[in-house]
C-alpha positions, 0 to 999 in steps of 0.5 A, spaced: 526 483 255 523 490 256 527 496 260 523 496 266 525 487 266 532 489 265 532 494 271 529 489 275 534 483 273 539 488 276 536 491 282 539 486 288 533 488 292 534 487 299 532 487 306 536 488 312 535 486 321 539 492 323 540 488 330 545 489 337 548 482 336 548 481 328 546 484 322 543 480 317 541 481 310 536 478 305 537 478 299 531 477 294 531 471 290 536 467 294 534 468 302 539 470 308 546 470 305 549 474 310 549 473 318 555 476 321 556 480 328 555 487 329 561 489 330 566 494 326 574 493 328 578 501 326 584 503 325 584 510 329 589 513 325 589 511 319 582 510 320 581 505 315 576 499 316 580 492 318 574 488 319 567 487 320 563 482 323 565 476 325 573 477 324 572 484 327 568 480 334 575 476 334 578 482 336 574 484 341 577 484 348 584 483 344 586 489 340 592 494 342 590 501 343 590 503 335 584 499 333 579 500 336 574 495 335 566 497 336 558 495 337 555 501 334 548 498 335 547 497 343 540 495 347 537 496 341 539 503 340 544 506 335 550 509 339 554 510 334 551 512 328 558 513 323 560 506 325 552 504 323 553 507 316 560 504 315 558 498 317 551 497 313 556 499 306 560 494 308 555 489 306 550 492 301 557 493 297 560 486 299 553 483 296 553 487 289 560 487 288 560 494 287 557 493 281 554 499 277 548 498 275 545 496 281 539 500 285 536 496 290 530 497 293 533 496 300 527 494 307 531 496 314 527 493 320 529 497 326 527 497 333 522 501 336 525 506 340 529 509 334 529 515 333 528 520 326 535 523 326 538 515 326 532 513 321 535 518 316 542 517 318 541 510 315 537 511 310 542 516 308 548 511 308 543 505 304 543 511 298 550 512 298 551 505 297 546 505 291 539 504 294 533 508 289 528 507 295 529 505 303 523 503 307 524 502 314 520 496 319 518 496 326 522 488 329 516 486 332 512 487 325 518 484 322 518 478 326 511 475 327 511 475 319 518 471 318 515 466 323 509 466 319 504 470 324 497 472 318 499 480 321 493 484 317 487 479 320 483 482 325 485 476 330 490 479 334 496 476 335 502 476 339 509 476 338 516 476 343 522 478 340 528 476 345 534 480 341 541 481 343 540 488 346 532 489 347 526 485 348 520 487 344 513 485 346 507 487 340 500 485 339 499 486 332 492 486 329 490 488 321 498 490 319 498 495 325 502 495 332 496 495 337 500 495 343 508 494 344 512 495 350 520 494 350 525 493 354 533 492 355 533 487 358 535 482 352 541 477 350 546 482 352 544 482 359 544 475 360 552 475 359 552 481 363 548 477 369 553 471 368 560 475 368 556 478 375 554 472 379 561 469 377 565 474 379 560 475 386 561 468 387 568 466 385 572 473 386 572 471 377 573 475 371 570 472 366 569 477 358 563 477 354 565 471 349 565 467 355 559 469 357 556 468 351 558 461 350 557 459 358 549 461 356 550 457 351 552 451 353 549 451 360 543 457 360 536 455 362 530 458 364 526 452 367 527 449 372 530 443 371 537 440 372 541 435 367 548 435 371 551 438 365 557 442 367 562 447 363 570 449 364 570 457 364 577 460 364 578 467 367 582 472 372 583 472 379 581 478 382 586 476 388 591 474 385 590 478 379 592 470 375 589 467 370 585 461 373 580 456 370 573 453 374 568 447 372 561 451 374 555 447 373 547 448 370 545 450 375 548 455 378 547 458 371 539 458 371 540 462 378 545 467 374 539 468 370 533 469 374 533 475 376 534 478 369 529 474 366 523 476 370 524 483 369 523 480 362 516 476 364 514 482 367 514 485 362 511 481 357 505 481 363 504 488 362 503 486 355 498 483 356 495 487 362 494 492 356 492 488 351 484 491 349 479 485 352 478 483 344 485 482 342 486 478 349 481 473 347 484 471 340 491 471 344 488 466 349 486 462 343 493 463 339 497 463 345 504 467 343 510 467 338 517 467 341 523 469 336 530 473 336 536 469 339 534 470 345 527 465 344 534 458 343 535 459 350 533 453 353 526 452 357 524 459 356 517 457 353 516 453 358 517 460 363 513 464 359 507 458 358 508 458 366 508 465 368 502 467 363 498 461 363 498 461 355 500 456 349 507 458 348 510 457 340 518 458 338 518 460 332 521 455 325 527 460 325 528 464 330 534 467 329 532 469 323 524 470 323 526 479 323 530 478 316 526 472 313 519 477 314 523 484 312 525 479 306 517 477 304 515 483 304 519 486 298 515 481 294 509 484 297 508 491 296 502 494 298 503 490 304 510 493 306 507 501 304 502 499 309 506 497 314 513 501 313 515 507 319 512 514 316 515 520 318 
């Protein structure tokens, strides 16, 4: 075995989707192996890190004032950079075991409005962990290859990410973003919208878990209505004691409504910008939907309905950024075209 053979054996490349809701890495050989929350539970005087990910999520809304349990990547943007670096540590050391000669080559896909000083914090942090290269990604880009889209054709294509903090609409064309447009208005927001109509309706104070899990069980995009109900348990506004509620399909999909159309016009807008000639190659392709927001139900529906296109969810939606962060470091003319240049 020649040297530059052995180095590869031990260079664990991977590829990262820093995202507001979970952080997922891929690791070269073997897929995603890690999918855990964002989130970075602390102890402020000790300053040491009690959990990260899901364990750290637990204690979100529970912990005492000594642990201070955070979401260091918020609405698509790095709101705390320390907690990011400490956390992207975390795993890239959790997946090499801390084994020394290991340099890995290491793609981060980022949002679109990441600035440069949080590009270099992040790159900084993966080389303190060991990394010999960092390349970075847009999440558009990154997501309309994992969900298969040919990026470098001529052909237009157009991909919708719907994230936990941000959604990002792109049409791509010959391995370029031709046109984008974000807004964050995402996952987060759907929770948040939930908890508001909850509260306006029965003077009840819902969290975030419940909320994400009443979005789950009984969110919907589309008209449409199965009966399907949900108990929700919460406070009281009132009286100020723990009460619980049986709320319906329903009433979530009005919940929704508003937050949701802010999305479709954005995604209009879009489209409105789209030069004539990629607009005709979308007509016929229609468009991608990933990011975990693409698994709320009847969302293609609305899109299909509000645009008048063909409306396709990606195979996995939920990993579709990874998956393409992780294909391009076995291509890597194409991940030195497509990487962000400072």
């Amino acid at each position: 075995m020649g040297f530059s053979s052995l180095f590869q054996s031990f260079s664990k490349d991977l590829a990262i989707d820093l995202g507001t809701a979970n952080i997922l890495v891929y690791l070269k050989g073997k897929g995603i192996i890690v999918n855990e929350p964002s989130v970075i539970a602390k102890n402020i005087i000790t300053q040491e890190i009690l959990a990260v990910g899901k364990y750290a999520k637990e204690m979100l809304g529970k912990s005492p004032p000594f642990i201070e349990v955070t979401r260091p990547i918020k609405e698509g943007v790095i709101s705390n950079i320390e907690a990011t670096m400490e956390m992207l540590k975390y795993f890239i050391h959790k997946i090499h075991n801390r084994k020394t000669l290991v340099y890995p080559r290491i793609v981060i896909s980022t949002p679109l409005g990441i600035t440069s000083v949080e590009r270099r914090a992040v790159k900084e942090s993966c080389e303190e962990a060991g990394a010999r290269e960092v390349y970075f990604i847009e999440e558009p880009m990154a997501a309309a290859i994992g969900a298969g889209l040919a990026v470098q054709d001529a052909s237009g294509s157009m991909i919708i990410d719907i994230g936990g903090g941000v959604t990002e609409v792109a049409v791509i064309a010959l391995a370029g973003i031709v046109y984008s447009k974000s807004v964050r208005i995402a996952g987060d927001e759907l929770n948040e919208a939930i908890i508001k109509f909850i509260k306006n309706k029965y003077n009840l104070l819902i969290g975030d878990l419940t909320a994400e899990r009443t979005k789950i069980e009984l969110g919907s995009a589309f008209e449409g209505n199965s009966g399907k109900t949900m108990l929700i348990k919460g406070k009281d506004l009132i009286e100020g004691l723990p009460v619980s509620l049986t709320i319906n399909e329903e009433e979530i999909q009005e919940a929704l409504a508003e937050t949701l159309a802010i999305m479709i016009a954005t995604v209009k807008s879009t489209l409105e910008n789209t030069p004539p000639e990629l607009a005709s190659d979308i007509v016929d392709k229609g468009i991608m939907l990933a990011g975990g927001g693409a698994l709320l139900k009847g969302i293609d529906k609305l899109i299909q309905k509000e645009t008048g296109l063909p409306v396709y969810i990606a195979k996995d939606p939920v990993c579709a950024v990874a998956l393409g962060a992780g294909k391009v470091l076995d291509e890597l003319p194409l991940l030195k075209e497509i990487s962000i240049k400072d």
